[in-house]
C-alpha positions as semicolon CSV with decimal commas, in nm:
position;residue;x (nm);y (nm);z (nm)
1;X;0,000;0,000;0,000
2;X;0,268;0,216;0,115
3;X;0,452;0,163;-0,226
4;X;0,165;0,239;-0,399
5;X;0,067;0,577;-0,256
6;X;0,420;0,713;-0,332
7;X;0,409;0,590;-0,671
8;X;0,053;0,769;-0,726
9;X;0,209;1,062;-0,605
10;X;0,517;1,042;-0,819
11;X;0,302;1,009;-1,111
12;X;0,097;1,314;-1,046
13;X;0,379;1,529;-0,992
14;X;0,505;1,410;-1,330
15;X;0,181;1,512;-1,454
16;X;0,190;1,845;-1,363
17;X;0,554;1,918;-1,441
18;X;0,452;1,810;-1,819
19;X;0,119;2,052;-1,807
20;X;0,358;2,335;-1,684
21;X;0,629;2,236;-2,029
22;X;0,324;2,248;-2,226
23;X;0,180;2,576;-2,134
24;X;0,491;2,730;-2,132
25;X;0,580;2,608;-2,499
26;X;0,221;2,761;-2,576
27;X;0,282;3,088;-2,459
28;X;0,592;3,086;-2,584
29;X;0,489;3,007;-2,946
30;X;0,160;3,237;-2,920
31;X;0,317;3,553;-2,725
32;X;0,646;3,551;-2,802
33;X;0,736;3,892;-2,719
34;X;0,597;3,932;-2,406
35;X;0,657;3,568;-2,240
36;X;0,937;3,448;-1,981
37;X;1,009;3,169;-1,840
38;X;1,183;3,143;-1,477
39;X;1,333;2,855;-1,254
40;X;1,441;2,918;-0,901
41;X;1,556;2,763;-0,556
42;X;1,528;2,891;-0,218
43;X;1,502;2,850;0,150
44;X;1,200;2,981;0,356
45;X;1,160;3,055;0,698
46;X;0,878;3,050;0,941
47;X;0,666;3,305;1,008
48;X;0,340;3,362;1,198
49;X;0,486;3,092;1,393
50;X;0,215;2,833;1,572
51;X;0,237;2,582;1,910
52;X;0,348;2,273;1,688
53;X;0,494;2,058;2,021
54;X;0,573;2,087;2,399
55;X;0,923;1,950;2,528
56;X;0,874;1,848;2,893
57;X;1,156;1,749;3,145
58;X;1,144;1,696;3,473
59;X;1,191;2,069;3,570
60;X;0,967;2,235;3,320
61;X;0,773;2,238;2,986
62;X;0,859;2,413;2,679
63;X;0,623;2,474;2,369
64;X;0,812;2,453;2,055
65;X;0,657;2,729;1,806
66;X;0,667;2,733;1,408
67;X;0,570;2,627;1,050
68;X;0,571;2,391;0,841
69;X;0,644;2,607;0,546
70;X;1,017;2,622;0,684
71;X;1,266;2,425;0,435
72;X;1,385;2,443;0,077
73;X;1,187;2,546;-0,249
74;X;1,204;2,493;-0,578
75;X;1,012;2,676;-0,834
76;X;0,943;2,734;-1,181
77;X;0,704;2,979;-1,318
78;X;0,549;3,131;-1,659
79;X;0,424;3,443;-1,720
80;X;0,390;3,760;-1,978
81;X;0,477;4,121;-1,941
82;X;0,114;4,297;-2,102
83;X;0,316;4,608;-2,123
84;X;0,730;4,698;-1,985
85;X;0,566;4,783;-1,603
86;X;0,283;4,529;-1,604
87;X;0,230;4,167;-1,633
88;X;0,108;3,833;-1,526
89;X;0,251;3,509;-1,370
90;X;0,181;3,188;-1,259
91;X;0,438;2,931;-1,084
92;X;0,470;2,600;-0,967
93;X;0,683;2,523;-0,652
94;X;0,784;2,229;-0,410
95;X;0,835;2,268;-0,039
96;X;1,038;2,016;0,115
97;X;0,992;2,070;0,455
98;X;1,281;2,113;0,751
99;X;1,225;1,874;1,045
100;X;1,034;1,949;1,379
101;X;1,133;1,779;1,695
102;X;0,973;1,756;2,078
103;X;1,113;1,521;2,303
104;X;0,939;1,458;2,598
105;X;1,149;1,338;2,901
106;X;0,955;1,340;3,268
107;X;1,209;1,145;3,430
108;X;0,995;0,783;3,385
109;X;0,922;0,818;2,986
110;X;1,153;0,933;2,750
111;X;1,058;0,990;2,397
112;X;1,107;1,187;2,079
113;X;0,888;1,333;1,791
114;X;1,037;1,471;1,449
115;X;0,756;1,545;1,174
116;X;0,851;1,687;0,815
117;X;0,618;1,796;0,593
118;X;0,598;1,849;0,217
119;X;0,315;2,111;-0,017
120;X;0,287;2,185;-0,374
121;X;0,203;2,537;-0,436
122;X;0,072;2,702;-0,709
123;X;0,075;3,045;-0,734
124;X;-0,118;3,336;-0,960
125;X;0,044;3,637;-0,919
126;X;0,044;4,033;-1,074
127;X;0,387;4,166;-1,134
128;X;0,452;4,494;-1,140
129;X;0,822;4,643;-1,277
130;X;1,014;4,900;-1,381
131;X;1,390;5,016;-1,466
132;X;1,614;4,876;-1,749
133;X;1,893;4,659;-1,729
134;X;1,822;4,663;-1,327
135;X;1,481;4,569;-1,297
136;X;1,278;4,605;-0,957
137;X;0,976;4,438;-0,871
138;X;0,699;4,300;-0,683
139;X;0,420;4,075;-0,699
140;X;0,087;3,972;-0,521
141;X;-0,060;3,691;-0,574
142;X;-0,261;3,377;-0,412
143;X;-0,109;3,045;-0,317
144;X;-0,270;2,708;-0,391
145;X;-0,133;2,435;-0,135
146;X;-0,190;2,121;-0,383
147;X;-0,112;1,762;-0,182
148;X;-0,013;1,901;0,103
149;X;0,095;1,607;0,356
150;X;0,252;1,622;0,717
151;X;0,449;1,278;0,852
152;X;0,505;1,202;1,203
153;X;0,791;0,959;1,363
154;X;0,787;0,878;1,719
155;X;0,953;0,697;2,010
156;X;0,926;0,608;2,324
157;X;1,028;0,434;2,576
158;X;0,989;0,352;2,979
159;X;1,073;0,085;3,267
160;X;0,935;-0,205;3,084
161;X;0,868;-0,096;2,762
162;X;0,905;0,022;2,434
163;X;0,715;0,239;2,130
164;X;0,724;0,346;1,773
165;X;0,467;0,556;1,605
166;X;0,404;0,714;1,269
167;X;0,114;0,976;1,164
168;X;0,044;1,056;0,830
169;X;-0,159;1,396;0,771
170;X;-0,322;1,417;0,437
171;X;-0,589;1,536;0,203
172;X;-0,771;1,887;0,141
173;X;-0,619;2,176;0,017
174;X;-0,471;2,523;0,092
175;X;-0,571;2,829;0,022
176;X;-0,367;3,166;0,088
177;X;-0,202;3,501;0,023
178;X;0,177;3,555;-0,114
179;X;0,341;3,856;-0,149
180;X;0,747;3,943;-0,326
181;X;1,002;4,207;-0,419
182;X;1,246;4,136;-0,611
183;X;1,522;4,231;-0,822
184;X;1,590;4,054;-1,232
185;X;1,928;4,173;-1,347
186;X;1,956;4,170;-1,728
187;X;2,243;3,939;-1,866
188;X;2,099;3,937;-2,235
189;X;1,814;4,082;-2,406
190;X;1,661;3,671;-2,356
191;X;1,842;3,598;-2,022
192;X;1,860;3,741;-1,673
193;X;1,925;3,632;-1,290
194;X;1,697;3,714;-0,993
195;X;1,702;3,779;-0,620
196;X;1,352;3,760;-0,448
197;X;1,205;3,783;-0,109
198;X;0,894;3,615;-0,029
199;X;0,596;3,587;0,198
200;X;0,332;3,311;0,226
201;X;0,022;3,321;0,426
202;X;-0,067;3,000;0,475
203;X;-0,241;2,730;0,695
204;X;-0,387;2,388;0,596
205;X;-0,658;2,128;0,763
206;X;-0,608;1,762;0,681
207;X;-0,865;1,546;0,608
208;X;-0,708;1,239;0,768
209;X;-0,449;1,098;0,964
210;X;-0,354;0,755;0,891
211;X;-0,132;0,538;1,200
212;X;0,061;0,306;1,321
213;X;0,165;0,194;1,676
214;X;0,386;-0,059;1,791
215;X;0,430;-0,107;2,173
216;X;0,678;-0,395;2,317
217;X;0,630;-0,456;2,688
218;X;0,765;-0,755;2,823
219;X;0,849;-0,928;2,575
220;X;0,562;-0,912;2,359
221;X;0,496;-0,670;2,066
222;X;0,163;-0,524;1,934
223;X;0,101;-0,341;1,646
224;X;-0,240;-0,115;1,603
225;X;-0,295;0,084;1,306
226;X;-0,641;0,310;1,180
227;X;-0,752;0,590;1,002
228;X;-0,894;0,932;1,168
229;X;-1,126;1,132;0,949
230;X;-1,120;1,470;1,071
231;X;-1,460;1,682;1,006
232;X;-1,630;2,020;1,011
233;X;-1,877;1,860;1,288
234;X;-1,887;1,526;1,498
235;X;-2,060;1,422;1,806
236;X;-1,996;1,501;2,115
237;X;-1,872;1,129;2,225
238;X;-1,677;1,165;1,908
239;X;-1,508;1,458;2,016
240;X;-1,415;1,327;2,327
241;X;-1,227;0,966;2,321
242;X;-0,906;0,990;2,173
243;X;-0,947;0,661;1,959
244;X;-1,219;0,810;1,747
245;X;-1,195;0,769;1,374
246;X;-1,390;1,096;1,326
247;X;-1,238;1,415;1,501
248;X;-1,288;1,855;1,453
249;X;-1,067;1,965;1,199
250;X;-0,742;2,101;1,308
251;X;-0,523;2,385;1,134
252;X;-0,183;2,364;1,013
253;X;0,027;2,618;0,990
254;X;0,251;2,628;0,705
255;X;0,342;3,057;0,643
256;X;0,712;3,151;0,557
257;X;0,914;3,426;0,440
258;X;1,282;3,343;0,228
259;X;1,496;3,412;0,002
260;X;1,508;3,290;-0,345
261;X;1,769;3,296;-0,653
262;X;1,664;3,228;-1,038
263;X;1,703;3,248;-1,398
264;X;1,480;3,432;-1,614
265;X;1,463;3,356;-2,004
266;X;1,237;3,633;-2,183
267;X;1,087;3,464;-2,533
268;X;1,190;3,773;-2,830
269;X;1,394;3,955;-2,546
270;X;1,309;4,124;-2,224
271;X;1,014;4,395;-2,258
């Protein structure tokens, strides 16, 4: 199943990698003048920071604040210039997400979390420019969070016992704001480099978290796995017992800000 799941995902993201080639060759070949093409890396870091974790020891406890949207990007984007100051864009990027930990040590359990995420964006933007050779800009724009998904390792362990875990948060979709300034320095009349700072406003509710838990005590090992839905409205006895399979919605948060580096290649020269 496991195997399976990746491979779907692989395929998709193959999928939309062609789309993007295609409608880039299309613009290219129908508006010429005007088009550009970009690719880009970067490295984002959180912002609007949420409680993720607590780290407990046997003095004190600590929350342990940020986002998920912290880690590296990579990006590539189309767009068209209407007129030299105005145009259009529309990018593609991947988030592969740094890793969280909590550990939780009370002096009778000891036991560590790390979760990673990982979020397809897609992002409509305005652009708005100016200068020559030296280019200035900024854009606004809103982010679509396409197969976002959140995993979850954990151990523990105490006098007689041992435990593994692993969450798996996905499903839904993400919707939010982006904002960047930037600078494209002008190489060629076709090519240029870029240096852009961005923000992303953005949070994310899964629709399900699928687990596995595997407690050895003893001597003797069991292994419990399940699905949790999580809804817009359950019971009241649903709310309440942790083993549910239908629990409230919960938010994720997954806003940055970064820094980003990238080529620019303007189809019949920079406009």
């Amino acid at each position: 199943m496991r195997s399976n799941y990746k491979s779907n995902k692989m395929k998709t993201f193959r999928k939309i990698i062609v789309v993007f080639i295609i409608s880039i060759s299309a613009v290219a070949i129908a508006k010429a003048q005007g088009a550009y093409v970009n690719v880009d890396v970067g490295y984002n870091l959180s912002a609007a920071s949420d409680v993720i974790g607590v780290n407990t020891t046997t003095s004190n406890n600590e929350i342990v604040k940020g986002t998920f949207g912290k880690g590296i990007s990579f990006g590539l984007g189309v767009g068209y210039m209407f007129s030299e100051n105005v145009g259009a864009e529309i990018a593609f990027s991947y988030l592969v997400g740094s890793k969280i930990e909590t550990t939780d040590n009370d002096g009778t359990i000891t036991g560590t979390s790390e979760a990673k995420s990982k979020l397809m964006r897609l992002t409509p933007a305005l652009k708005v420019t100016g200068g020559k050779s030296i280019k200035p800009y900024a854009k606004f724009g809103v982010i679509l969070g396409l197969a976002p998904k959140v995993e979850i390792e954990s151990t523990g362990s105490g006098l007689t016992y041992t435990s593994t875990g692993n969450d798996k948060l996905s499903g839904g979709m993400s919707i939010g704001l982006m904002g960047a300034a930037g600078v494209d320095i002008e190489l060629s009349k076709m090519v240029s480099v870029f240096v852009e700072l961005n923000s992303f406003n953005q949070s994310w509710a899964p629709d399900k978290d699928e687990w596995t838990s595997t407690v050895t005590s003893l001597g003797t090992t069991e292994t419990e796995s399940g699905t949790v839905n999580y809804e817009d409205k359950v019971s009241t006895s649903s709310s309440q017992s942790g083993s549910s399979t239908q629990q409230l919605k919960m938010y994720v948060p997954f806003s940055s800000f970064g820094i980003h580096l990238g080529v620019k290649l303007a189809f019949g020269g920079s406009k």
